[in-house]
Z-matrix of the N, CA and C atoms (Angstrom, degrees):
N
C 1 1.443
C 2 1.531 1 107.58
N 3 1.205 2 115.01 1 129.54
C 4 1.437 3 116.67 2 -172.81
C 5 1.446 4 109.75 3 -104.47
N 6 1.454 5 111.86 4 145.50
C 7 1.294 6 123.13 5 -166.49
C 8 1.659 7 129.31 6 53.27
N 9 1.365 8 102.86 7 21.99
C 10 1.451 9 109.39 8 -174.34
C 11 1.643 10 85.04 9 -87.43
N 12 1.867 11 93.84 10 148.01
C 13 1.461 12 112.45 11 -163.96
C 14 1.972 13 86.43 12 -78.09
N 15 1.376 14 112.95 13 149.66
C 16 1.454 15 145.01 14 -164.14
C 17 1.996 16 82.63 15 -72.77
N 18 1.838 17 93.81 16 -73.13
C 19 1.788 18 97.77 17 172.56
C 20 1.239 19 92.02 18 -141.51
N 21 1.529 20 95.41 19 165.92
C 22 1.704 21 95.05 20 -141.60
C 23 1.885 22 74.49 21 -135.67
N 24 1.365 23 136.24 22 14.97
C 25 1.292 24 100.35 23 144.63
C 26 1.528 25 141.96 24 -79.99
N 27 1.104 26 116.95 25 158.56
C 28 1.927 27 111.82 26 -177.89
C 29 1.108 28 98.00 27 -79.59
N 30 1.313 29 106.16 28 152.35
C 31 1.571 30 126.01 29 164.94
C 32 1.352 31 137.65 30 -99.15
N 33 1.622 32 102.50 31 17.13
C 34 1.243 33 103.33 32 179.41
C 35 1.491 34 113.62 33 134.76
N 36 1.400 35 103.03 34 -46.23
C 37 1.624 36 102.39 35 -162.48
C 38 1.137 37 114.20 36 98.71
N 39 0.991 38 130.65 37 15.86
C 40 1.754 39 129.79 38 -165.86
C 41 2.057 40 96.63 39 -111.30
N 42 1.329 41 87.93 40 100.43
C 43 1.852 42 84.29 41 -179.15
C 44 1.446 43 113.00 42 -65.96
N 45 1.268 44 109.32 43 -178.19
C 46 1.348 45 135.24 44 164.14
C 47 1.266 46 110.13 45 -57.12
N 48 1.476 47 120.03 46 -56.69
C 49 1.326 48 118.47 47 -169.72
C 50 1.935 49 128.14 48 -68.92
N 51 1.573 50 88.31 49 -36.64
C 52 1.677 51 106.24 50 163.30
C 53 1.310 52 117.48 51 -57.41
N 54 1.953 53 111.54 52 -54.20
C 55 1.383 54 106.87 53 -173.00
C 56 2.164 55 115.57 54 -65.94
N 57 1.574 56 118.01 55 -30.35
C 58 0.999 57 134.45 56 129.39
C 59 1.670 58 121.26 57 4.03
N 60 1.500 59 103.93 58 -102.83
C 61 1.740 60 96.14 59 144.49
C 62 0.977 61 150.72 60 -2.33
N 63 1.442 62 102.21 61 -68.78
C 64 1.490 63 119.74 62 153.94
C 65 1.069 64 136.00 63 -69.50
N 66 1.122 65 146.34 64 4.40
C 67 1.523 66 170.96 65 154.99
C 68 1.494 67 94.46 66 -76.02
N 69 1.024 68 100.29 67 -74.37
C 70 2.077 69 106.70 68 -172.09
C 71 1.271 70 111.72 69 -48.87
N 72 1.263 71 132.74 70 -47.85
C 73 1.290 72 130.16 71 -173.91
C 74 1.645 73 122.15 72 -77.44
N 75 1.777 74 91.35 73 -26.57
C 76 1.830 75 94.63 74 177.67
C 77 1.769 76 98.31 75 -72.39
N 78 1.358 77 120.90 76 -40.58
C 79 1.235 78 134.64 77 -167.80
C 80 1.740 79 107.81 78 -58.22
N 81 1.630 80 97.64 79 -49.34
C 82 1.395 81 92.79 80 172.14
C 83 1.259 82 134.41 81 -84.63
N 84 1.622 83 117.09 82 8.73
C 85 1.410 84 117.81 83 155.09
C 86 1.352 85 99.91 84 -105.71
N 87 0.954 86 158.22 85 -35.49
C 88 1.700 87 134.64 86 163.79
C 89 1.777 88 100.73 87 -29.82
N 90 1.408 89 123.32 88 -45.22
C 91 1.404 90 110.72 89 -149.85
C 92 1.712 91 96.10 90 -83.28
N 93 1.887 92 102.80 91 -31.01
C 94 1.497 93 96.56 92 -173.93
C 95 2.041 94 91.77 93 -60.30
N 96 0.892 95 130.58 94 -70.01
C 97 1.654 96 145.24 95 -159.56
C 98 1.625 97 105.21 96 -53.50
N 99 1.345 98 118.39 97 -1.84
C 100 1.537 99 118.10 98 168.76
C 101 1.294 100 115.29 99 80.85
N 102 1.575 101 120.27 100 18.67
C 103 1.717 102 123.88 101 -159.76
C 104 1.522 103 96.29 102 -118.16
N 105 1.272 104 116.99 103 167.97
C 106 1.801 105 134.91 104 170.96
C 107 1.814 106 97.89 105 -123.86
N 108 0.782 107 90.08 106 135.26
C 109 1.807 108 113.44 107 -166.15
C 110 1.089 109 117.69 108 -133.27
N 111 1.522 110 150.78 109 135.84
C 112 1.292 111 132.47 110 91.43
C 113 1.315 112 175.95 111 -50.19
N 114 0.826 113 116.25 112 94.79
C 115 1.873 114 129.68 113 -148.23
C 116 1.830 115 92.85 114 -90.36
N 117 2.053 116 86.06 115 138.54
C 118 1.238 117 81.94 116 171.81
C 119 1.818 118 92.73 117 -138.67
N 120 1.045 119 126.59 118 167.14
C 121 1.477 120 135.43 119 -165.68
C 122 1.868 121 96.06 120 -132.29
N 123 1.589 122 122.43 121 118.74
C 124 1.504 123 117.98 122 168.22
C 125 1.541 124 104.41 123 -117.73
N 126 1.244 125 110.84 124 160.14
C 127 1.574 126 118.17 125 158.65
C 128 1.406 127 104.84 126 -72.18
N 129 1.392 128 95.24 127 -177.36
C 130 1.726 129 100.32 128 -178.93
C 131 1.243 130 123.43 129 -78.74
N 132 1.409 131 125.80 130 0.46
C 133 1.556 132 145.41 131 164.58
C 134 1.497 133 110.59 132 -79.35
N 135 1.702 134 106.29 133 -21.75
C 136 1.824 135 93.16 134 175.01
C 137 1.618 136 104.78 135 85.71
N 138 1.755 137 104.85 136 19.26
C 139 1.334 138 100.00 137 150.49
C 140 2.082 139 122.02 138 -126.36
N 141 1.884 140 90.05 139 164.05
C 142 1.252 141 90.34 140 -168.62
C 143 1.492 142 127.97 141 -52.25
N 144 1.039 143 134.52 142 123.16
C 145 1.595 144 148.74 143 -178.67
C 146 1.644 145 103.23 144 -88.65
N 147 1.603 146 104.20 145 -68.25
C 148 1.474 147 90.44 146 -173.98
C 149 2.040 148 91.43 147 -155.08
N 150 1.395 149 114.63 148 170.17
C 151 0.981 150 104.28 149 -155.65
C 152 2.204 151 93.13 150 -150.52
N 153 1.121 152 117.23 151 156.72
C 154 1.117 153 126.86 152 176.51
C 155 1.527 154 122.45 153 -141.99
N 156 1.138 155 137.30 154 129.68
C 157 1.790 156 129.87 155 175.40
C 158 1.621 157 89.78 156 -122.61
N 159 1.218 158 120.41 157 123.69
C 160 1.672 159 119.74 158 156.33
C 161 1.136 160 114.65 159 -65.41
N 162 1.367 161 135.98 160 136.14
C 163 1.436 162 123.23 161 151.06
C 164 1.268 163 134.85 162 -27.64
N 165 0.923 164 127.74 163 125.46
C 166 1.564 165 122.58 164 -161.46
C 167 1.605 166 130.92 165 83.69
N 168 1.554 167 104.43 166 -6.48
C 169 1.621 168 102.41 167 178.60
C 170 1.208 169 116.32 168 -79.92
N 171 1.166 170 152.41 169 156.64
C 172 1.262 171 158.16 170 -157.15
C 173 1.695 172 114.68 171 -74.38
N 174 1.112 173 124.25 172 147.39
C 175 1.606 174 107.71 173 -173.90
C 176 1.069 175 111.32 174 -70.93
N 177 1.826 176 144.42 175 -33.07
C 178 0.761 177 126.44 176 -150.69
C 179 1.986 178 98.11 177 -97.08
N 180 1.612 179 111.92 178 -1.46
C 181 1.473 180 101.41 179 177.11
C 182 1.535 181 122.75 180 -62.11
N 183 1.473 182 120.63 181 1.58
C 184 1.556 183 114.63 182 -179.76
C 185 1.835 184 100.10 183 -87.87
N 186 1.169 185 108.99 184 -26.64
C 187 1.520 186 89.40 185 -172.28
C 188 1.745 187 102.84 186 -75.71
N 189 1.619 188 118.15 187 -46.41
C 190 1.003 189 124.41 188 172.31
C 191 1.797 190 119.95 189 -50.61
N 192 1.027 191 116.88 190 -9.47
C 193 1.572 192 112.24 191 162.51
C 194 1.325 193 100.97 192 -102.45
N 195 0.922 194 125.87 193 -41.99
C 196 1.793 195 128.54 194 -156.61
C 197 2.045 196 92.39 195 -60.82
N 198 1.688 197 107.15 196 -44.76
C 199 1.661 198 128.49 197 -174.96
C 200 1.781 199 86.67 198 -54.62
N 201 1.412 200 110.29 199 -76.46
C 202 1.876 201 108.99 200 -170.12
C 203 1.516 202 113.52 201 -30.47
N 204 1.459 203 113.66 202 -50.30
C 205 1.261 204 123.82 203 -154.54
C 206 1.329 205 108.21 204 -70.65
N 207 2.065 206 112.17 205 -30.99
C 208 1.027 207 93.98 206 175.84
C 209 1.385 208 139.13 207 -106.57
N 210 1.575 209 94.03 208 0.37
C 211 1.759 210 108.20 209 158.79
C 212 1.335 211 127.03 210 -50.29
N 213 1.730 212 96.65 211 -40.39
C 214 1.757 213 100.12 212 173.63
C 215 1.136 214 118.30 213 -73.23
N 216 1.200 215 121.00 214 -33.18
C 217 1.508 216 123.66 215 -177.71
C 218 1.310 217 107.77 216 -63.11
N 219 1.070 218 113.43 217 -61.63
C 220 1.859 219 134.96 218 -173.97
C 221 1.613 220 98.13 219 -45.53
N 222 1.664 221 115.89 220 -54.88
C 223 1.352 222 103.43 221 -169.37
C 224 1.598 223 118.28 222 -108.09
N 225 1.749 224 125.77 223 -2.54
C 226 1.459 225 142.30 224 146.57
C 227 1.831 226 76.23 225 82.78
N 228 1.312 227 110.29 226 51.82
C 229 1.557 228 103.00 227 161.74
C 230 1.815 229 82.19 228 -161.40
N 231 1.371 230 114.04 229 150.37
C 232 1.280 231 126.80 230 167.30
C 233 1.786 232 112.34 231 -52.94
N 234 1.646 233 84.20 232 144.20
C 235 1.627 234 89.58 233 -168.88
C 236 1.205 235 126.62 234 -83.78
N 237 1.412 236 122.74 235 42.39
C 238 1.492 237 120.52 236 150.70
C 239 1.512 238 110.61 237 -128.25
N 240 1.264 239 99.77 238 27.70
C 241 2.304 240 108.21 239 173.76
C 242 2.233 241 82.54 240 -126.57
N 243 1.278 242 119.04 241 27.78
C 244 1.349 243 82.29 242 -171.13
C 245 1.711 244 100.21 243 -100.75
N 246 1.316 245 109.10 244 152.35
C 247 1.872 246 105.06 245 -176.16
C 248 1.333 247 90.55 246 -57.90
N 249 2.065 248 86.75 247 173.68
C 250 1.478 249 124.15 248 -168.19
C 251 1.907 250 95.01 249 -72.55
N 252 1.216 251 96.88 250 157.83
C 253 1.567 252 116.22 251 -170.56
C 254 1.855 253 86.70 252 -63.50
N 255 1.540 254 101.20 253 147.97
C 256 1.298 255 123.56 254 -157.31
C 257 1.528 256 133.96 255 45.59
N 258 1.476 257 121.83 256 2.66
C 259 1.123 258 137.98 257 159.54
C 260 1.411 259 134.03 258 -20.85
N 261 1.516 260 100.33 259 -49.77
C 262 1.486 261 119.45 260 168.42
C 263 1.315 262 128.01 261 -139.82
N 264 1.261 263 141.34 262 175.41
C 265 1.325 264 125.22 263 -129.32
C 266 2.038 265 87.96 264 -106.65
N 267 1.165 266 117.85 265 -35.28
C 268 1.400 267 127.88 266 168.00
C 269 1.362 268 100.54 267 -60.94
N 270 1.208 269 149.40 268 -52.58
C 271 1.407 270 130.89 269 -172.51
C 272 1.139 271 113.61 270 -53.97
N 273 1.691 272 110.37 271 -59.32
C 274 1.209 273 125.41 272 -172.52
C 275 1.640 274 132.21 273 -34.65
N 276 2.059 275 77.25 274 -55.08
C 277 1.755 276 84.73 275 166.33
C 278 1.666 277 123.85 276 -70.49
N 279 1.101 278 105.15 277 -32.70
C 280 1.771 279 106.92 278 164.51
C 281 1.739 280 99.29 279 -43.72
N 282 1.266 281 100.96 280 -92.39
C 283 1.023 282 118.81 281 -169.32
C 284 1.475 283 122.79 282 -8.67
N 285 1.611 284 102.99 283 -76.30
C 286 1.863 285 125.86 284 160.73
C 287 1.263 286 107.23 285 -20.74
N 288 1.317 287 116.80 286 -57.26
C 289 1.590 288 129.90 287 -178.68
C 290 1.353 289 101.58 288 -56.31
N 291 0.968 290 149.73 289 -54.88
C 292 1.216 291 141.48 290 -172.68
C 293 1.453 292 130.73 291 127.20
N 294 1.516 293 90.09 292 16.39
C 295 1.724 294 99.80 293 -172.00
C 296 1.488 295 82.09 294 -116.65
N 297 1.691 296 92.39 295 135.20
C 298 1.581 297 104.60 296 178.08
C 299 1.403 298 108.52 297 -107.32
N 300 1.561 299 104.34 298 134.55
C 301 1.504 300 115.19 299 -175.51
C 302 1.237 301 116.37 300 -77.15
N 303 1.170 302 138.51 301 127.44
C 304 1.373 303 128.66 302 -161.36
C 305 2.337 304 107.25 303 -122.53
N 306 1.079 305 81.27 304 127.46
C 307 1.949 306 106.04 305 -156.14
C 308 1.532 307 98.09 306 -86.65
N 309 1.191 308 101.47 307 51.78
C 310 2.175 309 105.43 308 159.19
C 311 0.960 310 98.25 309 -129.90
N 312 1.889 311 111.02 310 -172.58
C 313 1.312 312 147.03 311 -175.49
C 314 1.453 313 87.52 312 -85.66
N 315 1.667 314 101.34 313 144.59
C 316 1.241 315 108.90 314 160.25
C 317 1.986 316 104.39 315 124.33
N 318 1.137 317 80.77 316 -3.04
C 319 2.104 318 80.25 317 175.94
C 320 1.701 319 105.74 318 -119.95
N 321 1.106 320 94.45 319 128.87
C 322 1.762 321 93.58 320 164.41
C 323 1.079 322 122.78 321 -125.59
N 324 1.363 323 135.53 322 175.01
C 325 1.208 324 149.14 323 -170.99
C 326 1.535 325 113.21 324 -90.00
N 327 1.309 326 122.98 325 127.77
C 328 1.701 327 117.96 326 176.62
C 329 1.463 328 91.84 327 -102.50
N 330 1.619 329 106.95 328 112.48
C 331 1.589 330 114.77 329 156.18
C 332 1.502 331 131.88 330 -77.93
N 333 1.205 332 128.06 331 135.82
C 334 1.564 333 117.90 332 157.19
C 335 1.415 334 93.90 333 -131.38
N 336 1.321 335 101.09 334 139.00
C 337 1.928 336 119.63 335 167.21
C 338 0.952 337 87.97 336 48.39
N 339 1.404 338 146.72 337 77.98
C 340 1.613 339 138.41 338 177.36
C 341 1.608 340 130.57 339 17.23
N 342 1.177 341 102.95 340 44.06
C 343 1.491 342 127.72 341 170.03
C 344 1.516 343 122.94 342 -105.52
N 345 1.276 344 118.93 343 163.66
C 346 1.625 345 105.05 344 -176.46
C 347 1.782 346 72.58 345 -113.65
N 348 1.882 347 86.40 346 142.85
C 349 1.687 348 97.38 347 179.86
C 350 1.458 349 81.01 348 -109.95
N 351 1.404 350 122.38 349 -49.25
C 352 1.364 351 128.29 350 -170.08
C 353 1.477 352 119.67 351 -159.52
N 354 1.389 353 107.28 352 -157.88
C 355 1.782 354 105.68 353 150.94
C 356 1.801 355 94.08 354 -160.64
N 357 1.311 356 84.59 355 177.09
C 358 1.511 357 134.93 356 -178.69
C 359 1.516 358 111.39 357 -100.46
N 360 1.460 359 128.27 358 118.97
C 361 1.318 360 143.96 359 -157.35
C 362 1.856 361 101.79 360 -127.04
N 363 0.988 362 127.41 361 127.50
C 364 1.676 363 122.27 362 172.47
C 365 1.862 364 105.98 363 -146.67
N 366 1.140 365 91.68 364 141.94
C 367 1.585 366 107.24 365 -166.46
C 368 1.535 367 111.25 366 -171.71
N 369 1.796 368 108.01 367 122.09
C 370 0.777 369 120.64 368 174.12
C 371 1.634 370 117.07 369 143.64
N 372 1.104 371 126.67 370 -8.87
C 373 1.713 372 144.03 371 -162.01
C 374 1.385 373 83.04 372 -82.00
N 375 1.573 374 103.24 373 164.89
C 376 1.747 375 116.01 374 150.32
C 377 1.192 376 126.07 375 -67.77
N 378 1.608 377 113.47 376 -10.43
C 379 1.802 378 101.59 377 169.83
C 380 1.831 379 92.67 378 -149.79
N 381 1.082 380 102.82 379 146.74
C 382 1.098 381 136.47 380 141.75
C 383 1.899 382 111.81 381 -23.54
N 384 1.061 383 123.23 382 -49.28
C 385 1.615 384 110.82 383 173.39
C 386 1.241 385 93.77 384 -88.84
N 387 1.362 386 151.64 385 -12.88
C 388 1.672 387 135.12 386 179.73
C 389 2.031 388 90.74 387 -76.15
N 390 1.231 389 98.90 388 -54.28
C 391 1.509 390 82.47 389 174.06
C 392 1.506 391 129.56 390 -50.62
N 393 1.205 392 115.33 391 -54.50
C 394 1.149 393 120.78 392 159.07
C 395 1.567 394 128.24 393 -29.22
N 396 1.453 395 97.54 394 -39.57
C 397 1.883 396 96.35 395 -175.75
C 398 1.483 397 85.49 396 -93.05
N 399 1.071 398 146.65 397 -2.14
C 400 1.640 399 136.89 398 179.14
C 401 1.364 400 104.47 399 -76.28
N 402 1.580 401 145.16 400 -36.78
C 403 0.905 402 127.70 401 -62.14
C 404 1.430 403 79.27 402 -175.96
N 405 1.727 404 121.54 403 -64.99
C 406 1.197 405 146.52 404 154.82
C 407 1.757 406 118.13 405 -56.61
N 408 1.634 407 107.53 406 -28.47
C 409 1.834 408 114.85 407 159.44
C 410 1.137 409 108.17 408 -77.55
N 411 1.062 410 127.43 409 -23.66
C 412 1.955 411 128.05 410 170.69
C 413 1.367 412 103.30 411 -58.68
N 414 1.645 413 108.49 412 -76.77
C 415 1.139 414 97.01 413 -154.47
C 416 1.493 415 104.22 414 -83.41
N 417 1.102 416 145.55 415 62.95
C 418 1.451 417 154.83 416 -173.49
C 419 1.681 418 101.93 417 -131.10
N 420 1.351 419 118.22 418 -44.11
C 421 1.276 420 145.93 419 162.51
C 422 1.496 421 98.94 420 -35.62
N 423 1.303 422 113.20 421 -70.64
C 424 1.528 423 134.03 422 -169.37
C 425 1.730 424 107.32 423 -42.96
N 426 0.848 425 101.58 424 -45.97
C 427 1.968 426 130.56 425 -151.83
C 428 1.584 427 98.16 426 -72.46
């Protein structure tokens, strides 16, 4: 069967071009704040949209943003308030899948009309609030 969708749930609505945005703006406050980062952008299912590694960020910072992005998404509260693994029925299914949600500062939630469209994932700074302000310029972008 040709062109039958692979999986055919939506992810939100959160395009390419928005999550995009959001990449650029977390990227360009890492560069104002002196840090190398990885930014990752999910739909509201807690999958990848769009993705960034700076030169110089550490290898293992893509899983650690890709983890933020999808705790927030999964639980539509920033990812260090998100419940314990299997908690809720959206983690779970993330989770099962094989993308691990990862429980720090540094992921937020992308709202529209008080909906989770997605979030914003950042990992890789020397602290935890530089991510945070990376992270918080993303999703400001979004808004």
């Amino acid at each position: 069967m040709t062109g039958a969708p692979v999986f055919g749930l939506d992810d939100g609505g959160l395009t390419l071009e928005e999550a995009t945005r959001v990449v650029g703006r977390a990227v360009a406050e890492a560069r104002r704040l002196g840090v190398t980062v990885s930014v990752a952008v999910c739909g509201a299912q807690g999958r990848l949209v769009a993705f960034a590694k700076m030169d110089g960020a550490g290898g293992m910072s893509a899983r650690g943003a890709i983890g933020k992005a999808v705790a927030s998404a999964a639980s539509g509260e920033p990812s260090e308030v998100i419940p314990p693994p299997g908690d809720t029925l959206s983690c779970s299914i993330v989770e099962g899948e094989g993308t691990a949600a990862f429980h720090g500062r540094g992921g937020i939630p992308l709202m529209r009309s008080g909906a989770v469209m997605g979030a914003v994932g950042v990992f890789g700074a020397a602290s935890c609030d530089q991510e945070f302000s990376c992270a918080t310029a993303g999703a400001a972008a979004y808004r």
